[in-house]
Backbone of each chain as ProteinMPNN parsed JSONL, in Angstrom:
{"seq_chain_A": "XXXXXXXXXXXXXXXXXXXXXXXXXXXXXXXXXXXXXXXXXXXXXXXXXXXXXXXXXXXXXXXXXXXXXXXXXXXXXXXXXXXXXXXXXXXXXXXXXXXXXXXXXXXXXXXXXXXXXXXXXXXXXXXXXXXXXXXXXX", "coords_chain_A": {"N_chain_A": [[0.926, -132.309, -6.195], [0.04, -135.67, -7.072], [-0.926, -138.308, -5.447], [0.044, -142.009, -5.379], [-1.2, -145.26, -5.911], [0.389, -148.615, -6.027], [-0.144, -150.204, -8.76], [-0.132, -148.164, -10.652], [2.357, -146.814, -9.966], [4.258, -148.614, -11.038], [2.796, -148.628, -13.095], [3.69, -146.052, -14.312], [6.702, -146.113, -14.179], [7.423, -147.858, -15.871], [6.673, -146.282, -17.903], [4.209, -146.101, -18.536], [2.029, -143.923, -18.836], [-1.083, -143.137, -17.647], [-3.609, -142.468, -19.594], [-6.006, -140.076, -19.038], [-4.876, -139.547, -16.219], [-3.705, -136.273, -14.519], [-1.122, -134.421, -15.527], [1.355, -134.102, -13.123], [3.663, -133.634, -10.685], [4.622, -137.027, -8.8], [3.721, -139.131, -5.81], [4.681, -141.642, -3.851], [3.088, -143.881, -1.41], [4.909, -144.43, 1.403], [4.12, -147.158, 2.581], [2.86, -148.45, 0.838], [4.897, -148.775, -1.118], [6.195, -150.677, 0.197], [4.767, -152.938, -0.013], [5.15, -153.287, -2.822], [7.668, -153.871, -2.834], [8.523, -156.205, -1.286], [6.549, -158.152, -2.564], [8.736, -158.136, -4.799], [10.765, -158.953, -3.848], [10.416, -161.28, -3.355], [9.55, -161.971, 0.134], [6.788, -162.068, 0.568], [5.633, -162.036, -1.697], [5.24, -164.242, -3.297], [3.839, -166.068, -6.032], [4.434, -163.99, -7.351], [6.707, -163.033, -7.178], [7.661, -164.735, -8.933], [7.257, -164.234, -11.603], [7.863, -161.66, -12.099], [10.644, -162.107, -11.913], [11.582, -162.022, -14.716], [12.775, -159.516, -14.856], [15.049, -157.011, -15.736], [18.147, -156.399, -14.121], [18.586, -153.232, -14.643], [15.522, -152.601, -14.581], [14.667, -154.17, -12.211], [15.759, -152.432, -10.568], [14.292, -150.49, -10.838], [12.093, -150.366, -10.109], [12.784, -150.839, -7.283], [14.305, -148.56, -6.392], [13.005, -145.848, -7.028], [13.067, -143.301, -9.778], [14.115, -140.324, -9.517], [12.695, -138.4, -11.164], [10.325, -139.556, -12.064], [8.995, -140.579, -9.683], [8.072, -140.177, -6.779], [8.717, -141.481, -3.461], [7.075, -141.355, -0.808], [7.484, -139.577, 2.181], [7.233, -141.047, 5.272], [7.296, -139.973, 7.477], [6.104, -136.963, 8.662], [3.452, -137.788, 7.646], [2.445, -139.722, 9.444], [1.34, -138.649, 11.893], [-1.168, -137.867, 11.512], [-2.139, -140.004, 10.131], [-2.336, -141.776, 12.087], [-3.987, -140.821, 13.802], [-6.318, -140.971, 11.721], [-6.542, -143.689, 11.585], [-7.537, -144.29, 14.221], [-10.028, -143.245, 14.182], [-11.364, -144.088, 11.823], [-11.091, -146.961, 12.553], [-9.954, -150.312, 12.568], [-8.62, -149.836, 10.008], [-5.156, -150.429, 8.367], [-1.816, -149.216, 8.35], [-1.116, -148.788, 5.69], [-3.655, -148.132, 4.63], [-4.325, -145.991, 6.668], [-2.148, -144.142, 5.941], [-2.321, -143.904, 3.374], [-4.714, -142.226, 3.168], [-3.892, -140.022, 4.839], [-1.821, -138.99, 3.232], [-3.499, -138.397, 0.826], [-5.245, -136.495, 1.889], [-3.049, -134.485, 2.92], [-2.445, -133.834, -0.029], [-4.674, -133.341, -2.021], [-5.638, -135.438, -4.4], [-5.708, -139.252, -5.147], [-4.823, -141.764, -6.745], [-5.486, -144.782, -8.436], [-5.159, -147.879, -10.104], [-6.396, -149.606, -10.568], [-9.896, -151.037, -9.691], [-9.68, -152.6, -7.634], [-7.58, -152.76, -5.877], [-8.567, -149.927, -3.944], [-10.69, -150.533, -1.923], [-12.706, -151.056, 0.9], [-12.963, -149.234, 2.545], [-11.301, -147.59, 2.569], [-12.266, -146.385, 0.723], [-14.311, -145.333, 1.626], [-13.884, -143.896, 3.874], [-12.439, -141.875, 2.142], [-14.444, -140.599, 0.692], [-16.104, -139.722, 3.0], [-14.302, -137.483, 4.148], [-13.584, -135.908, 2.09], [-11.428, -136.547, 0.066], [-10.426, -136.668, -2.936], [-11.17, -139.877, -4.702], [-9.402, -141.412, -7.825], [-9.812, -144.045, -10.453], [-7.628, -145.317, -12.705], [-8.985, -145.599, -16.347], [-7.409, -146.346, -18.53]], "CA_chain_A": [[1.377, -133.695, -6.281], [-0.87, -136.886, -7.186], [-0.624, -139.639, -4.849], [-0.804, -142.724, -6.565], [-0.975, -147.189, -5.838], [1.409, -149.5, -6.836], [-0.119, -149.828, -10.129], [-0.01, -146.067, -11.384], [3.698, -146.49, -9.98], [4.617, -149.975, -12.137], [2.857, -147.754, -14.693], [4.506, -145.122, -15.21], [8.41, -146.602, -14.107], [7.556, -148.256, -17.323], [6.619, -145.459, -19.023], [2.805, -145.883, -19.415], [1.458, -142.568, -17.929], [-2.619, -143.223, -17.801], [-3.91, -140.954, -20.81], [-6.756, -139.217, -17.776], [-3.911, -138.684, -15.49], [-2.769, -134.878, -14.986], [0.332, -134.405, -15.514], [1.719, -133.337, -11.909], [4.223, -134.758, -9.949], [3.682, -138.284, -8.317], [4.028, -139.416, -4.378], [4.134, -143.191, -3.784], [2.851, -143.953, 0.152], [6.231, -145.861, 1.583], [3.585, -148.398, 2.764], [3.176, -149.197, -0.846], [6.329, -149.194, -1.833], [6.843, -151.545, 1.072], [4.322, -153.803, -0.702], [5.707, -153.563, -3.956], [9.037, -154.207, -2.085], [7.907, -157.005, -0.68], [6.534, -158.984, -3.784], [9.671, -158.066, -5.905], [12.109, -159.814, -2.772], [9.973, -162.683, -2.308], [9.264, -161.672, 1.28], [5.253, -162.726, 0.558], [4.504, -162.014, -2.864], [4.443, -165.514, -3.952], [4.12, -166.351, -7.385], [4.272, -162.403, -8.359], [8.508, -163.083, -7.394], [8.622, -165.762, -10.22], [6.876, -163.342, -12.418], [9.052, -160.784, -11.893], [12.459, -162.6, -12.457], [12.139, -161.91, -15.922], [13.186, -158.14, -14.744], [16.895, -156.961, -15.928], [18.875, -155.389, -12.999], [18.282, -152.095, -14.143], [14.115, -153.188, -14.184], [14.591, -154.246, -10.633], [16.31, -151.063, -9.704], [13.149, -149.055, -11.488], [10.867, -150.222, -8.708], [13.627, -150.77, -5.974], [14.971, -146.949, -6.187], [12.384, -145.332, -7.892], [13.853, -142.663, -10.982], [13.44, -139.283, -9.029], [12.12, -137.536, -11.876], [9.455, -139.821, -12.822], [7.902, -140.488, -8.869], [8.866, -140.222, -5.325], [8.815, -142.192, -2.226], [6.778, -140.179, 0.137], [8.621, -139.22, 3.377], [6.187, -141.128, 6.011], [7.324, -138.848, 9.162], [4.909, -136.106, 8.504], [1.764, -138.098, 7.594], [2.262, -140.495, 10.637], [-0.081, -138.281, 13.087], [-2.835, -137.917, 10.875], [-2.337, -141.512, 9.47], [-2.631, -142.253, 13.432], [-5.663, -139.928, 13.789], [-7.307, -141.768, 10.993], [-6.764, -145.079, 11.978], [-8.435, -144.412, 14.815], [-11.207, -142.199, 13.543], [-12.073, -145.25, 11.033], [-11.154, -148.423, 12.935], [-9.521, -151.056, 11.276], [-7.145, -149.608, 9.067], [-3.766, -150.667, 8.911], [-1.11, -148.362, 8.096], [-1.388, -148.754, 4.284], [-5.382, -147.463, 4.101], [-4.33, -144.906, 7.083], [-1.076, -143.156, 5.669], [-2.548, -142.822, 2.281], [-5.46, -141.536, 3.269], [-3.215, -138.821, 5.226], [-1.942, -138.732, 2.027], [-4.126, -137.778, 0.208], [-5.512, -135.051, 2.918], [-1.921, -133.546, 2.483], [-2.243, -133.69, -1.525], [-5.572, -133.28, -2.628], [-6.285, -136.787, -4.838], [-5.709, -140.312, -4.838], [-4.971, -141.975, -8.338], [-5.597, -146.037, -8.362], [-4.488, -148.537, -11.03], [-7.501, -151.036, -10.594], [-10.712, -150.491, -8.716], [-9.626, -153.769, -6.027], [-6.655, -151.753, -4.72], [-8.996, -149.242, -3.262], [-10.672, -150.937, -0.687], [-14.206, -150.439, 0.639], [-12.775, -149.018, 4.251], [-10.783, -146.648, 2.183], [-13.459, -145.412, -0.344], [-15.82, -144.69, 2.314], [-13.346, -142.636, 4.635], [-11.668, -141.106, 1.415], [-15.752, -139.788, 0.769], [-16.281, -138.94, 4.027], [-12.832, -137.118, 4.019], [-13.676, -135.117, 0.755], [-10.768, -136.745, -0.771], [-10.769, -137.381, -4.236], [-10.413, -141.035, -5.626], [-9.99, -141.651, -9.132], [-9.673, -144.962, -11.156], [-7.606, -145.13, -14.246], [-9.805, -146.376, -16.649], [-6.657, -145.919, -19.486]], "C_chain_A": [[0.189, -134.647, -6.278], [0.034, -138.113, -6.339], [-0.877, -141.028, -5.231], [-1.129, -144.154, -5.451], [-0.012, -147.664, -6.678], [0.758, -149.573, -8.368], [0.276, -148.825, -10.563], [1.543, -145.938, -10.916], [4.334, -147.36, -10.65], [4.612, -149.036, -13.308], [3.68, -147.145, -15.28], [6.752, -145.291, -14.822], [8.221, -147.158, -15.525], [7.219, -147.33, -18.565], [5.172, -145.248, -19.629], [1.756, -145.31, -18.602], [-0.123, -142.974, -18.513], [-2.975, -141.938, -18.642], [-4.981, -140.043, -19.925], [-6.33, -138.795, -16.798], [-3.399, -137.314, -15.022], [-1.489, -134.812, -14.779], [0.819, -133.324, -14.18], [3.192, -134.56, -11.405], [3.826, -135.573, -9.21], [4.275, -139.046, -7.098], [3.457, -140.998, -4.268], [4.212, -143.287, -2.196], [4.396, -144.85, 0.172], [5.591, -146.957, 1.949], [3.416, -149.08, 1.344], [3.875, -149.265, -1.581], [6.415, -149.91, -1.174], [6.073, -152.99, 0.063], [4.961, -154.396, -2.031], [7.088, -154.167, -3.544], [9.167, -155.698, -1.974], [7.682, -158.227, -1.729], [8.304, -158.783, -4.812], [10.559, -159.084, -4.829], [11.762, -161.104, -2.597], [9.755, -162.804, -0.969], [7.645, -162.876, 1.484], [4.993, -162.315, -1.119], [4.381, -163.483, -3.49], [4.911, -165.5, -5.401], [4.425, -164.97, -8.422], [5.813, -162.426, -8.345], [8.864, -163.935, -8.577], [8.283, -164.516, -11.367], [7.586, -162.357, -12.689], [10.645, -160.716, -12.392], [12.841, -162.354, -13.233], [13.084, -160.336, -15.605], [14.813, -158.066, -15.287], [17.088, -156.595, -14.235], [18.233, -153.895, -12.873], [16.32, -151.839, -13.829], [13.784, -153.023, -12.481], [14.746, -153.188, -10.006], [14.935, -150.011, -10.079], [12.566, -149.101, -10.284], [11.525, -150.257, -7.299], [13.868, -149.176, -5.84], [14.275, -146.186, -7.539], [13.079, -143.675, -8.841], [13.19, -141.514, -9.8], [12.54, -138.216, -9.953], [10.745, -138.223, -12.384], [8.291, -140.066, -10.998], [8.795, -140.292, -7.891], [8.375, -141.093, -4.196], [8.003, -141.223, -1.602], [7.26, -140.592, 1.373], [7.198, -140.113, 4.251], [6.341, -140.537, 7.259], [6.27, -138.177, 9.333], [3.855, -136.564, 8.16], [1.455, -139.38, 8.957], [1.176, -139.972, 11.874], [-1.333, -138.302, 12.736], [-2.796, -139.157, 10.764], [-3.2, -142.141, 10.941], [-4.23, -141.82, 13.923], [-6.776, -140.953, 12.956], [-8.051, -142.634, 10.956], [-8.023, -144.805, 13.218], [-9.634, -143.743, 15.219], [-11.846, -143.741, 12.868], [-11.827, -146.307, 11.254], [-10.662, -149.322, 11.906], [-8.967, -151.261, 10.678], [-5.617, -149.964, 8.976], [-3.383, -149.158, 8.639], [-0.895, -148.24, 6.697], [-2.675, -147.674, 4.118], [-4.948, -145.797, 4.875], [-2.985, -144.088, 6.543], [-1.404, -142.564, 4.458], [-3.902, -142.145, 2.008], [-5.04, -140.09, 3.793], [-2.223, -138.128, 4.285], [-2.655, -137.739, 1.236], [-4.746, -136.554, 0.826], [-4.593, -134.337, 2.715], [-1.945, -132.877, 0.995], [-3.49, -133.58, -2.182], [-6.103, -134.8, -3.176], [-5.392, -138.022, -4.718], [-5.565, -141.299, -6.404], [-4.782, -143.915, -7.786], [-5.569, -146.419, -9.905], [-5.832, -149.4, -10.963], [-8.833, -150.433, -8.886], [-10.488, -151.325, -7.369], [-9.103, -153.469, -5.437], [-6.836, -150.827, -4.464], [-9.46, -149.602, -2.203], [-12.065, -150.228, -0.224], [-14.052, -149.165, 1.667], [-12.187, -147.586, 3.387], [-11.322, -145.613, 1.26], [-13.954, -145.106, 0.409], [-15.122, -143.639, 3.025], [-13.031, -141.855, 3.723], [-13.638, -140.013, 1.179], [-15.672, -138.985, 1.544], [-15.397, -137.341, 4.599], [-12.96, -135.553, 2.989], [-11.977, -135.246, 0.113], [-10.838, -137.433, -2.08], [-9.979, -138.455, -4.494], [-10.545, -140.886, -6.931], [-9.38, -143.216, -9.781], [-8.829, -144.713, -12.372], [-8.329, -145.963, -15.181], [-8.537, -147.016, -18.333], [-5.528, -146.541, -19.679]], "O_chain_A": [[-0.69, -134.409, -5.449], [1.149, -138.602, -6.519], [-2.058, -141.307, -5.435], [-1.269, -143.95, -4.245], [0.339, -147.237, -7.778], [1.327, -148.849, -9.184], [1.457, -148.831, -10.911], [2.129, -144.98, -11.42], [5.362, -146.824, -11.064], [5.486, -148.681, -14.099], [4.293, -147.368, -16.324], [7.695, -144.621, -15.244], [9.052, -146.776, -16.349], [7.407, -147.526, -19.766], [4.855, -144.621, -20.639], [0.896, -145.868, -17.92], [-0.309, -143.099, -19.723], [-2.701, -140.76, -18.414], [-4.714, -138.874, -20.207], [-6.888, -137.867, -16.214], [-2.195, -137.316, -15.276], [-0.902, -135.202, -13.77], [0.698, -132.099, -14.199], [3.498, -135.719, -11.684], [2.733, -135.337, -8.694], [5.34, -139.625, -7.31], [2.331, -141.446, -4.483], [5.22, -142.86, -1.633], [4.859, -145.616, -0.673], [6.248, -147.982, 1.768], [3.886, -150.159, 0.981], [3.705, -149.745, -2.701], [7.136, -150.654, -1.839], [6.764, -153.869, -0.453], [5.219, -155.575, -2.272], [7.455, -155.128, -4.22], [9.994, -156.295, -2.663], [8.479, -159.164, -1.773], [8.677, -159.751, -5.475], [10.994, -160.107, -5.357], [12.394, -161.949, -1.964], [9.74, -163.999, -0.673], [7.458, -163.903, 2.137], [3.836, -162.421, -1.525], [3.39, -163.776, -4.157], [5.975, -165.085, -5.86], [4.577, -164.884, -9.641], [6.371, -161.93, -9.324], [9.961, -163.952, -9.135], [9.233, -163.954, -11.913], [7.959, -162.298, -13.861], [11.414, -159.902, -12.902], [14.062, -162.24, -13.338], [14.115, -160.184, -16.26], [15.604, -159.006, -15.204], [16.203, -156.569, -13.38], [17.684, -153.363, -11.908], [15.905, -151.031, -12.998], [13.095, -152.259, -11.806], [14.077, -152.875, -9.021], [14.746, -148.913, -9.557], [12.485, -148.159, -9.495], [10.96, -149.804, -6.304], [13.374, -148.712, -4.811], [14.766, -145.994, -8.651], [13.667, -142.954, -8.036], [12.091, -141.68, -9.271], [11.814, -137.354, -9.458], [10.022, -137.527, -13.097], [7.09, -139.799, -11.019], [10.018, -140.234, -8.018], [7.174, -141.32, -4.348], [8.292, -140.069, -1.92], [7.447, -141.775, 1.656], [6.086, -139.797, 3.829], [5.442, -140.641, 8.094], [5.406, -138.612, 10.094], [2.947, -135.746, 8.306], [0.333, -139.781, 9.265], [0.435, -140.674, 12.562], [-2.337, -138.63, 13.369], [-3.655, -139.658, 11.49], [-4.274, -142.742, 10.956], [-5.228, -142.453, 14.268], [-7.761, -141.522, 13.428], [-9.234, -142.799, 10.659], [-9.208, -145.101, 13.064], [-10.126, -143.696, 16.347], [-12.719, -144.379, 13.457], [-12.173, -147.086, 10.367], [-10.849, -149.206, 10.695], [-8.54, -152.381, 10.4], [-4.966, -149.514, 9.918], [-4.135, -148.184, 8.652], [-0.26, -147.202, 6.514], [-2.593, -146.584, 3.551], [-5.062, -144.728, 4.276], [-3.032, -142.988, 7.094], [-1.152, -141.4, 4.146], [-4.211, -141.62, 0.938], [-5.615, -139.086, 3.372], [-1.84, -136.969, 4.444], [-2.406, -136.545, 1.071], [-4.715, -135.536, 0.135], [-4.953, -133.258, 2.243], [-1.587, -131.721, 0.772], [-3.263, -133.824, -3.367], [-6.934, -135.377, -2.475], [-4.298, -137.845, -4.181], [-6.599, -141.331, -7.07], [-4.024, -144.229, -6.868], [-5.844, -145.625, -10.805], [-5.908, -149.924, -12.074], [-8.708, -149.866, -7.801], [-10.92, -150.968, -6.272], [-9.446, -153.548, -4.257], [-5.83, -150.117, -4.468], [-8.863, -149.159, -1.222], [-12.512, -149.191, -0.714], [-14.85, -148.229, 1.647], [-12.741, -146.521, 3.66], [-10.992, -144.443, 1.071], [-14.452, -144.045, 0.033], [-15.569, -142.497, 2.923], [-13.22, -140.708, 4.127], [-13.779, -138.854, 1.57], [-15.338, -137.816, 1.352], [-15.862, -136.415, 5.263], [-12.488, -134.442, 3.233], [-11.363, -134.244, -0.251], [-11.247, -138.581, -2.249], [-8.75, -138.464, -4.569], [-11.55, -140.346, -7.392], [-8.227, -143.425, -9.401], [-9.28, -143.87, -13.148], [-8.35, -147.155, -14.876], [-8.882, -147.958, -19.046], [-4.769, -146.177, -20.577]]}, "seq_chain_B": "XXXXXXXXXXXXXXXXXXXXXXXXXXXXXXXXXXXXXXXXXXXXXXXXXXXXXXXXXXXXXXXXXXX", "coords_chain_B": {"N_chain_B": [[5.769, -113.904, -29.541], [7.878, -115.624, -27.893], [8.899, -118.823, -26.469], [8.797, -119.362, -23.091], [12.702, -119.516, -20.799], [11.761, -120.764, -18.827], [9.637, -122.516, -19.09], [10.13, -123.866, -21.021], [11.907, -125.319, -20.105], [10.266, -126.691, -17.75], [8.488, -128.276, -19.293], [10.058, -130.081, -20.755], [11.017, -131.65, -18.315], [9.009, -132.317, -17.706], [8.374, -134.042, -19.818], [10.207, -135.88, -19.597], [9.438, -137.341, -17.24], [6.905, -138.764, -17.946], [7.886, -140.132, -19.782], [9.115, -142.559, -18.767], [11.43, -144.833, -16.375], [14.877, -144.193, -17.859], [16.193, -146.415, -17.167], [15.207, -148.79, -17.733], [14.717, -151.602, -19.881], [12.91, -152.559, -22.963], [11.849, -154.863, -22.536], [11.546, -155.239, -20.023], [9.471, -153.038, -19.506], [7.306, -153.889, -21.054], [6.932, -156.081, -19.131], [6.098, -155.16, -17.201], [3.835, -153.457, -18.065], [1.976, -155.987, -18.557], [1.948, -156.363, -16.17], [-0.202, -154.716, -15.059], [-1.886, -153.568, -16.425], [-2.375, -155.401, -18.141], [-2.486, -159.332, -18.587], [-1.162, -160.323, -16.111], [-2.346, -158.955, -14.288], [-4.777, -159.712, -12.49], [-2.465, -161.645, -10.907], [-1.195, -159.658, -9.745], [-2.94, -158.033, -7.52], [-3.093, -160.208, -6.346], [-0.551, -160.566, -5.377], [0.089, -158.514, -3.975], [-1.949, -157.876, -1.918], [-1.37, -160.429, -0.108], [0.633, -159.513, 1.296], [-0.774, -157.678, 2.632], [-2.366, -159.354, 4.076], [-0.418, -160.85, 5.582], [0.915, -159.339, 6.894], [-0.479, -157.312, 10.253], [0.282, -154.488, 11.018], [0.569, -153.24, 8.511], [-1.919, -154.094, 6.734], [-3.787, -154.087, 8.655], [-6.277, -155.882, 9.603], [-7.093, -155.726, 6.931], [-6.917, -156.41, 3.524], [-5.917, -154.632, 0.466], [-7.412, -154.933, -1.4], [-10.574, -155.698, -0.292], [-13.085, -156.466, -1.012]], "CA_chain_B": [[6.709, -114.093, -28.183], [8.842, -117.029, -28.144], [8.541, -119.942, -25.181], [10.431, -118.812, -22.036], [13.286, -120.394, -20.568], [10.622, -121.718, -17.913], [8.633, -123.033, -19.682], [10.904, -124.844, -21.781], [12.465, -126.814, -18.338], [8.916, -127.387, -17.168], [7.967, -129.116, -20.783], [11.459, -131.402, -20.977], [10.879, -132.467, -17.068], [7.188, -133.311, -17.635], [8.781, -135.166, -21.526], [11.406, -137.302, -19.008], [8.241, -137.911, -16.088], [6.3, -139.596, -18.543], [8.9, -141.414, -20.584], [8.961, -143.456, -17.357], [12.429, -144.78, -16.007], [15.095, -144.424, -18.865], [17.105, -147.46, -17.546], [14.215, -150.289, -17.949], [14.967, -152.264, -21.431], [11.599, -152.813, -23.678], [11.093, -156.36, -21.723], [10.941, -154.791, -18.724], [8.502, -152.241, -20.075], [6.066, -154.983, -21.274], [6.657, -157.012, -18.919], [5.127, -154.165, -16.124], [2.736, -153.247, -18.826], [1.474, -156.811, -18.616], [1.683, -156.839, -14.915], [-0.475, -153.389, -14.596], [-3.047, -153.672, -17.775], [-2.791, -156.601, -19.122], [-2.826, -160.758, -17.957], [-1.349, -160.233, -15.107], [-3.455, -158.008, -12.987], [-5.01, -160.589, -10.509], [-1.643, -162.822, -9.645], [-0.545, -158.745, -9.035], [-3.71, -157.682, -6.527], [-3.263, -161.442, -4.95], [0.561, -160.448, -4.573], [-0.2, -157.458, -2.794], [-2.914, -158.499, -0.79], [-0.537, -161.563, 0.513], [1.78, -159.081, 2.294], [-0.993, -157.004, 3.609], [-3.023, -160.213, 5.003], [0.575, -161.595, 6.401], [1.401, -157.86, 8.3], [-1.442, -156.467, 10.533], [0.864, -152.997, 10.603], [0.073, -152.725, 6.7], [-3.058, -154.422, 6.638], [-4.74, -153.867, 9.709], [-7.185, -156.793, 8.92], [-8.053, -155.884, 5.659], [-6.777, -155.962, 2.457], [-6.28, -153.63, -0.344], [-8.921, -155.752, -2.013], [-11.871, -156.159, 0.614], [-14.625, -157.184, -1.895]], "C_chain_B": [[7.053, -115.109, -27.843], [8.199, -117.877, -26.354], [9.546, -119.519, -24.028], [11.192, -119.865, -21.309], [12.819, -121.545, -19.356], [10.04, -122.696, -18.129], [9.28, -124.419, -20.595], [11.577, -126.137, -21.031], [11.163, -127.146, -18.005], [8.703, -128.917, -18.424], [9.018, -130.772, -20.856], [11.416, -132.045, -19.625], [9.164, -132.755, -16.969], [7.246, -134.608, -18.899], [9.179, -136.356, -20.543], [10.194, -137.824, -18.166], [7.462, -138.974, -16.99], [6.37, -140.195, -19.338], [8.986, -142.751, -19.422], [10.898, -143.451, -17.221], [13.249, -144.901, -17.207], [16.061, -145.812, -18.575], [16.529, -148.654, -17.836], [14.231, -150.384, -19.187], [12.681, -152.543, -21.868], [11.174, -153.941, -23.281], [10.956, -156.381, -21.071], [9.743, -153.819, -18.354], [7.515, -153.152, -20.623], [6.037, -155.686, -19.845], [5.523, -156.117, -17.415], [3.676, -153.342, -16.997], [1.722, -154.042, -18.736], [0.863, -157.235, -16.753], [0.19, -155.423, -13.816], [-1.778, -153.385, -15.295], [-3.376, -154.625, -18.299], [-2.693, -158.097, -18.189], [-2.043, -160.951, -16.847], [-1.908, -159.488, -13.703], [-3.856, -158.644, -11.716], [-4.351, -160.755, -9.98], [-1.268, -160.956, -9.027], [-0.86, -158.207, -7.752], [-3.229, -159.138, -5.928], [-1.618, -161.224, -4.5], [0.538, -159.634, -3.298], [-1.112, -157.509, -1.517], [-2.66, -159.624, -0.215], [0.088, -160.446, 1.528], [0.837, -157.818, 2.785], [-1.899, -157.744, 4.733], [-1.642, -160.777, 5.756], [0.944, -160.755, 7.363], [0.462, -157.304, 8.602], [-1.109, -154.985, 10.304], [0.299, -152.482, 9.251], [-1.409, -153.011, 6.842], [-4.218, -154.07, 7.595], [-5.795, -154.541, 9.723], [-7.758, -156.749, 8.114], [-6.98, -155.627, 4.768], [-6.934, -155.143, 1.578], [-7.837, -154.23, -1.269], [-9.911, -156.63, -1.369], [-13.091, -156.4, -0.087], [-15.142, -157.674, -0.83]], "O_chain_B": [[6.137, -115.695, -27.266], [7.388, -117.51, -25.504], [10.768, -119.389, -24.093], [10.673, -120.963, -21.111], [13.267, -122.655, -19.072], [9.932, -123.686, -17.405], [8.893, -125.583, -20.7], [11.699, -127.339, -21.268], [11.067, -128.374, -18.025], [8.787, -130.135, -18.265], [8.749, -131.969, -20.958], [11.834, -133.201, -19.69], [8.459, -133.354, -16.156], [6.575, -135.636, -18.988], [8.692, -137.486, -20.585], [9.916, -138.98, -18.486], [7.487, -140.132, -16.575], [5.454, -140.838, -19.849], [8.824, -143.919, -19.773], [11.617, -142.567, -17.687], [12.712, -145.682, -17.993], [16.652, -146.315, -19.531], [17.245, -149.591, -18.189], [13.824, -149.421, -19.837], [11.67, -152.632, -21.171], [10.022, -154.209, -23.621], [10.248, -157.301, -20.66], [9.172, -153.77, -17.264], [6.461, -152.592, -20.321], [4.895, -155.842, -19.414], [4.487, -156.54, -16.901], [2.733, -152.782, -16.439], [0.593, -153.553, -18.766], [-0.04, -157.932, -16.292], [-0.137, -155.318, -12.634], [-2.78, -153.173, -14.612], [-4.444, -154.836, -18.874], [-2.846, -157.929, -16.979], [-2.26, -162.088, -16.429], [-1.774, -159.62, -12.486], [-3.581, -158.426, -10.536], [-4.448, -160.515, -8.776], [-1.063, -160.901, -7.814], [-0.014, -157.895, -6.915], [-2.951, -159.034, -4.734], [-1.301, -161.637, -3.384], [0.816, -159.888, -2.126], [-0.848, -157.183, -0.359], [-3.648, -160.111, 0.335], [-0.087, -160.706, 2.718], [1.447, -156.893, 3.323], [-2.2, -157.271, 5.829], [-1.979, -161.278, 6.828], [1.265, -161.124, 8.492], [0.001, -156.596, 7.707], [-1.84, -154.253, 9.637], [-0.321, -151.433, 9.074], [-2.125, -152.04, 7.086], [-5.376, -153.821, 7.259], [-6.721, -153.751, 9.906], [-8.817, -157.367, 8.007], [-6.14, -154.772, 5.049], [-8.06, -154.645, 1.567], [-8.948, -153.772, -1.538], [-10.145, -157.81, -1.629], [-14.134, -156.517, 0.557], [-16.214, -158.276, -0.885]]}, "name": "protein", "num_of_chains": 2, "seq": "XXXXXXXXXXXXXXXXXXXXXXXXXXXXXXXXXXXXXXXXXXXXXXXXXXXXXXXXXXXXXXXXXXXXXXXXXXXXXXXXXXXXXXXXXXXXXXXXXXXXXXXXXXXXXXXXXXXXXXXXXXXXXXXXXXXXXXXXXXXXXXXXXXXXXXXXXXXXXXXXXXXXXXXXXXXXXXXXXXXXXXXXXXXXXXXXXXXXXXXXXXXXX"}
């Protein structure tokens, strides 16, 4: 399984699988679904909810109840001790940087949509870690 | 030696994975195209990075985008 970011999960609900990608199945942290959550409700995303509006219903539902065949929700029960471990191994972290870093420890890599939603805190432990990040560049 | 019936379900559930969702219309498919690759990218990182500077739980004082 590839663990991805909200981009690489926008992506491919729409259908536009990164051409450097491998084709595996794809685990979205629930902290970043919470995010994505979050902006689509108007909670805090701000101007990303007007943006959005254009969505149909079934649109909304892509990223609300993600298609099971195209990604999954990851369960956060089981990465909660490590996530916890992490956090306080690398200081700092919320629960976003630390779950999908326990993440990615569970799954091997780390797939990002844009190099800004990596994070410096999270590149350096994911190093340290020997977990692989990768960028789509595609 | 022909394709086995394995192989053939693997192939058609990796076809549907990367068709993306089949119920999103072609304006919902741009319009996350646009929000992912194309002109909207920033307002998308400044969405996201709103709701992890507003919740320490998520954020833990940093953003996904700590530049």
């Amino acid at each position: 399984m590839i663990v991805i970011d909200e981009y690489i999960a926008a992506r491919v609900v729409g259908g536009n699988w990164p051409a450097e990608m491998p084709d595996d199945e794809l685990g979205l942290p629930a902290s970043r679904h919470w995010r994505l959550l979050q902006a689509l409700h108007g909670g805090r995303g701000g101007q990303l909810t007007q943006i959005l509006s254009p969505l149909s219903p079934a649109g909304r539902d892509g990223i609300r109840h993600p298609h099971p065949e195209v990604l999954q929700v990851l369960d956060p029960r089981p990465l909660l001790d490590e996530a916890a471990i992490l956090a306080a191994r690398f200081g700092g972290t919320g629960l976003l940087t630390a779950e999908t870093l326990a993440a990615g420890l569970a799954h091997g890599e780390l797939w990002f949509g844009i190099p800004a939603n990596v994070g410096r805190l999270l590149e350096r432990a994911a190093s340290e870690l020997g977990v692989a990040v990768h960028v789509a560049t595609t | 030696m022909g394709v086995s019936v394995g192989e053939e379900l693997l192939e058609e559930r990796r076809r549907r994975r990367r068709a993306g969702d089949p119920r999103l219309s072609d304006a919902d498919r741009e319009l996350l195209r646009r929000l992912t690759t194309g002109d909207l990218v920033d307002e998308f990182q400044a969405a996201l990075d709103a709701v992890s500077a507003a919740d320490p739980l998520i954020g833990g004082g940093e953003t996904g985008n700590d530049e």
